[in-house]
C-alpha positions as CSV (number, residue, x, y, z in Angstrom):
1,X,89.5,95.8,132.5
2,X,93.5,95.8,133.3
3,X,94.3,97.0,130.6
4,X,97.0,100.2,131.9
5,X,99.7,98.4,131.6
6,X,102.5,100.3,129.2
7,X,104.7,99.3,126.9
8,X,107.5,100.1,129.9
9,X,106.2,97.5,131.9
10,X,107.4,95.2,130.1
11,X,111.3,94.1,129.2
12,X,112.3,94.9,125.7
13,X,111.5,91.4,123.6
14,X,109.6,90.5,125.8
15,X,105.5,90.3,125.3
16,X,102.9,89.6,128.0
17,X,101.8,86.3,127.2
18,X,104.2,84.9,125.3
19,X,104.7,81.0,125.3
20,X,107.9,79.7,126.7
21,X,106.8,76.3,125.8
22,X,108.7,74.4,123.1
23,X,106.4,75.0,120.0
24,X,106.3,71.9,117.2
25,X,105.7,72.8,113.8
26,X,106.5,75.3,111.0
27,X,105.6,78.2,109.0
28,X,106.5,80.9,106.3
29,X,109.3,83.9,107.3
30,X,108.6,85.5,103.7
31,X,109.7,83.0,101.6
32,X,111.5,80.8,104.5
33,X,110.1,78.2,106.2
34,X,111.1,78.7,110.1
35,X,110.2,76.6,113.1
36,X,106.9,78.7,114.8
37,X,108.7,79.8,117.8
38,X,111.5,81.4,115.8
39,X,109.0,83.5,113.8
40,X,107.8,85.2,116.5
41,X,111.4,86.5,117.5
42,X,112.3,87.3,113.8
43,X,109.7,89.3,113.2
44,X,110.0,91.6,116.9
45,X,113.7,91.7,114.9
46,X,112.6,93.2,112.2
47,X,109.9,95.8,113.8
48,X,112.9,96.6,116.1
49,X,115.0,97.3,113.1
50,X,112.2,99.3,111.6
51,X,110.8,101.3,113.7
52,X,112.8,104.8,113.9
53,X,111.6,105.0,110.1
54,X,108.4,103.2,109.9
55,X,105.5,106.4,109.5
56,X,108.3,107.8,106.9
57,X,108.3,104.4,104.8
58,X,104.9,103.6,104.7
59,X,104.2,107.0,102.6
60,X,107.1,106.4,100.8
61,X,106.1,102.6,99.6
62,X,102.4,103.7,99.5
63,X,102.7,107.0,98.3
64,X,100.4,108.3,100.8
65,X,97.8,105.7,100.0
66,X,98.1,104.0,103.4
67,X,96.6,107.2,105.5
68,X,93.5,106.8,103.3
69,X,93.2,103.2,104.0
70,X,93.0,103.9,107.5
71,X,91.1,106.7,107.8
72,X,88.3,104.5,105.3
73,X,89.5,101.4,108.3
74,X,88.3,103.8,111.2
75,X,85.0,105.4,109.0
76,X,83.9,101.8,108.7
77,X,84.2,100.6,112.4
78,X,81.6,103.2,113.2
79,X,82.9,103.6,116.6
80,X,81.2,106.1,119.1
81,X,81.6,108.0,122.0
82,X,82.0,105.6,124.6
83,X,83.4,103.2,123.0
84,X,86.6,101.0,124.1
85,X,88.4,99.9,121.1
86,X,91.9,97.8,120.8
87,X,94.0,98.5,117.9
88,X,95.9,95.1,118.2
89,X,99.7,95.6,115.9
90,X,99.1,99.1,116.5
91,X,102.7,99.9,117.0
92,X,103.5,103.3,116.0
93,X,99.4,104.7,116.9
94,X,97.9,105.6,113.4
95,X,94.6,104.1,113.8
96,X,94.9,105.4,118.0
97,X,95.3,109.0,117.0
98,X,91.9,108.7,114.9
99,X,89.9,106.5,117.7
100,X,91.0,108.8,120.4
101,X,89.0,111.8,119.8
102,X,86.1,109.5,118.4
103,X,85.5,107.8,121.9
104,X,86.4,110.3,124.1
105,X,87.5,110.2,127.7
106,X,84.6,108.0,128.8
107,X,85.8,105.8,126.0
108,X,89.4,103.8,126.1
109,X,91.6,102.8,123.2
110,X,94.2,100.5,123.6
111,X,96.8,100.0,121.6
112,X,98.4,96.3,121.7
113,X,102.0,95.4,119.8
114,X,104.4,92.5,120.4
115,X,107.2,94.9,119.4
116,X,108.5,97.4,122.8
117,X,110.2,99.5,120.1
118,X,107.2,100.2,117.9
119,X,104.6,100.7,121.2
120,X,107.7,103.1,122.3
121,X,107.6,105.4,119.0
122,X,103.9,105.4,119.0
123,X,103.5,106.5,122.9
124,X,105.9,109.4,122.3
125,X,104.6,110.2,119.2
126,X,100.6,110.9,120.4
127,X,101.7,112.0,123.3
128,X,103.3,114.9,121.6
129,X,100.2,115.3,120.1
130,X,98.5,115.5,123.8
131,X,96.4,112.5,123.2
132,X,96.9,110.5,126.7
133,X,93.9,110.8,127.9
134,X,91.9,107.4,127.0
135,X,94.7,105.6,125.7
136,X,96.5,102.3,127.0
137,X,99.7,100.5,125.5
138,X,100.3,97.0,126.2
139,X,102.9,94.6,124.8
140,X,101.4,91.6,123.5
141,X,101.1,88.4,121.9
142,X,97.9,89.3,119.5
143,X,97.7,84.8,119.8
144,X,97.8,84.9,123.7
145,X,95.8,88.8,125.0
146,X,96.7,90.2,128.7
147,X,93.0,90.7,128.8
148,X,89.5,89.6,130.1
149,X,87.1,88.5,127.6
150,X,83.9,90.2,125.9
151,X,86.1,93.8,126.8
152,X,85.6,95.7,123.5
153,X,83.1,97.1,120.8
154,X,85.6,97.1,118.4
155,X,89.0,95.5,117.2
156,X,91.3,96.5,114.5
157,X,94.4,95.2,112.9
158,X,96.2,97.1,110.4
159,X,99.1,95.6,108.1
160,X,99.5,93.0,111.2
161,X,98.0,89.9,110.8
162,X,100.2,88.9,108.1
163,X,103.1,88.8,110.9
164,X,101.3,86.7,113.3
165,X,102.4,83.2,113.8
166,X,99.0,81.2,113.6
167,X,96.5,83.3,111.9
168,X,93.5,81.0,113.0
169,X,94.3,81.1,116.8
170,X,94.7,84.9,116.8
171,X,91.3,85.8,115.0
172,X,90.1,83.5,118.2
173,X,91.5,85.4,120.4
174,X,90.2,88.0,118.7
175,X,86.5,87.1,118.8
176,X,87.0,85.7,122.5
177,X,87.7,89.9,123.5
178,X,85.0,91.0,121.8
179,X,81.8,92.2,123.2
180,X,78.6,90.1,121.8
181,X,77.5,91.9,118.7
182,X,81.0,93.8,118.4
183,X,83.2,94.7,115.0
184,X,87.0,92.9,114.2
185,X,88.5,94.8,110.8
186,X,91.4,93.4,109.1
187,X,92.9,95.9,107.2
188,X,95.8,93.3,105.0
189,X,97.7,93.6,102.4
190,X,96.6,91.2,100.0
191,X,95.8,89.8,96.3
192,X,95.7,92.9,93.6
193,X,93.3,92.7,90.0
194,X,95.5,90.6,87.1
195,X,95.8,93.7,85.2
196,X,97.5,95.5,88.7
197,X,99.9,92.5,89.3
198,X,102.6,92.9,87.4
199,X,103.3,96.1,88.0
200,X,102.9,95.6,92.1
201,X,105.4,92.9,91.7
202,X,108.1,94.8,89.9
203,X,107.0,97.6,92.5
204,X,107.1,95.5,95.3
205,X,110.3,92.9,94.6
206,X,112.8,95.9,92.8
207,X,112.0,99.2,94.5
208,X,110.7,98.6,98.5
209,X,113.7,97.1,99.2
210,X,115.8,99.0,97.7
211,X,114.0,101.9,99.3
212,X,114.2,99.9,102.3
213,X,118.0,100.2,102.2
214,X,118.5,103.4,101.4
215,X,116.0,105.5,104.0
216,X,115.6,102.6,106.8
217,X,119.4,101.6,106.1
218,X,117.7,98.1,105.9
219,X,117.0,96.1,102.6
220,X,116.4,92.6,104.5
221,X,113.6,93.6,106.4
222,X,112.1,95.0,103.5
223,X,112.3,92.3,101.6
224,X,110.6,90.0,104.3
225,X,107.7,93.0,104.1
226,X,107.3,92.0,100.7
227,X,107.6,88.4,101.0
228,X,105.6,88.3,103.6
229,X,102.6,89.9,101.6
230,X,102.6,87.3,99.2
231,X,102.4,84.4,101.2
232,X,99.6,85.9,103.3
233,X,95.7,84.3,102.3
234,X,93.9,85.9,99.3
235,X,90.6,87.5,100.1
236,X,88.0,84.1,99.9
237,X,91.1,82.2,101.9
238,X,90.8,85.0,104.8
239,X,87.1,85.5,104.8
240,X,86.7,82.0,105.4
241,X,89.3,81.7,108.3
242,X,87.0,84.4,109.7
243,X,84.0,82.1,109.5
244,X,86.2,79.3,110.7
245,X,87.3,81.5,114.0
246,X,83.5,81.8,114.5
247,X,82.7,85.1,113.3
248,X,79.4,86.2,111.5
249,X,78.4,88.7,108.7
250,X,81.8,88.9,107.4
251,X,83.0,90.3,104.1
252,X,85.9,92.0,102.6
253,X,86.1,95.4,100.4
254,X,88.9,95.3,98.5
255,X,91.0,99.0,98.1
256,X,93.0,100.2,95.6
257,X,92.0,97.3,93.0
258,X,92.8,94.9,95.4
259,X,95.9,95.9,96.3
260,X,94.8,96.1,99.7
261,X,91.3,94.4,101.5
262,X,89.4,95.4,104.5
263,X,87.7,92.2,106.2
264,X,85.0,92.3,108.6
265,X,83.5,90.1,111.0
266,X,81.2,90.4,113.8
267,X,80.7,89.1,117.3
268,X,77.6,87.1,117.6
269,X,74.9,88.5,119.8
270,X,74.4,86.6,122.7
């Protein structure tokens, strides 16, 4: 597998395997509608704009909460020594720094991002940690992989797939990397309990970006965070795109009433 490329291998803006083509069509930017190429550049805008004070604001927003969704994201993959695992929108290396010492040096985690700046946080920030060792960081498109197929036992995206430009072609992509019987986990953002909802909208619409402004110095992005949760698929909506990408045995769990849902799929066996 090529996969030791770094993030420095690559220009800033600039992901392996991007399309240069003229793309038709459009889609949601939060509550915008943009044309599909211009998507993809505002979003690497706003996880450039983020990134210095990304780890901070995601304890802020979540109060925490986010490190136990993860940790519950990595328990469930089941991953074992050996393994090779790509964390795909794994900018700043919170599911990485868990995998790492999991699969070991005869394992390989890579960690795949369309955003230099985010891949650039999250190398300097593990390898102050001294985990180098097994780990890889390429800049990607999650909808168009650097890599060979049937490569990995497991795949995980985390608070990313809500970003990406077409949903349907990146959970392809997804299965095509896969080995034959392995694991993709969505961990999304997605539709809470009634009883929850109000409240997470108040939360979400009148205090993350107003957060957002005052420690990231940037209330837009924010507010396309936000935005961008509630145009994303509910939980039977996703699950089926899974089944639609060709994956088997999926299911969700949702987290924190609903708040947030962890969707699985596997890899048929061949």
């Amino acid at each position: 597998m090529s996969a030791d490329r770094s993030d420095e291998d690559a220009r800033p803006g600039e992901a392996a395997g991007e399309r240069t083509d003229q793309e038709q069509g459009t889609t949601h930017f939060g509550f915008q509608e943009v044309p599909l190429g211009e998507k993809r550049r505002r979003v690497r805008g706003v996880f450039d704009s983020v990134a210095p004070s990304y780890d901070l604001m995601n304890d802020l927003m979540s109060g925490g909460l986010h490190r136990y969704w993860k940790r519950y994201t990595v328990w469930r993959a089941q991953a074992r020594a050996g393994d090779r695992v790509l964390d795909v929108a794994g900018g700043t290396g919170d599911l990485a720094r868990q995998f790492a010492p999991i699969v070991g040096l005869r394992g390989r985690v890579v960690v795949a991002d369309i955003n230099h700046e985010m891949l650039r946080v999250g190398r300097r920030r593990l390898a102050d940690e001294g985990l180098v060792g097994n780990l890889d960081w390429v800049t990607a498109d999650a909808e168009a992989m650097p890599l060979p197929d049937d490569q990995f036992d497991v795949i995980t995206v985390a608070f990313g797939l809500r970003n990406m430009t077409r949903k349907g072609r990146a959970l392809q992509e997804f299965l095509r990397l896969l080995k034959p019987g392995g694991q993709l986990l969505v961990l999304e953002f997605s539709h809470p309990v009634w009883p929850l909802k109000p409240f997470y909208d108040a939360y979400s619409f009148k205090i993350i970006p107003r957060l957002g402004e005052l420690i990231a110095g940037d209330r837009e992005s924010y507010q396309y965070l936000v935005e961008s949760i509630r145009q994303h698929p509910d939980q039977p909506t996703l699950a089926e795109m899974f089944s639609d990408a060709g994956f088997t045995r999926t299911g969700y769990t949702n987290l924190t009433g609903g708040i947030v849902a962890l969707h699985t799929g596997f890899k048929a066996q061949a």
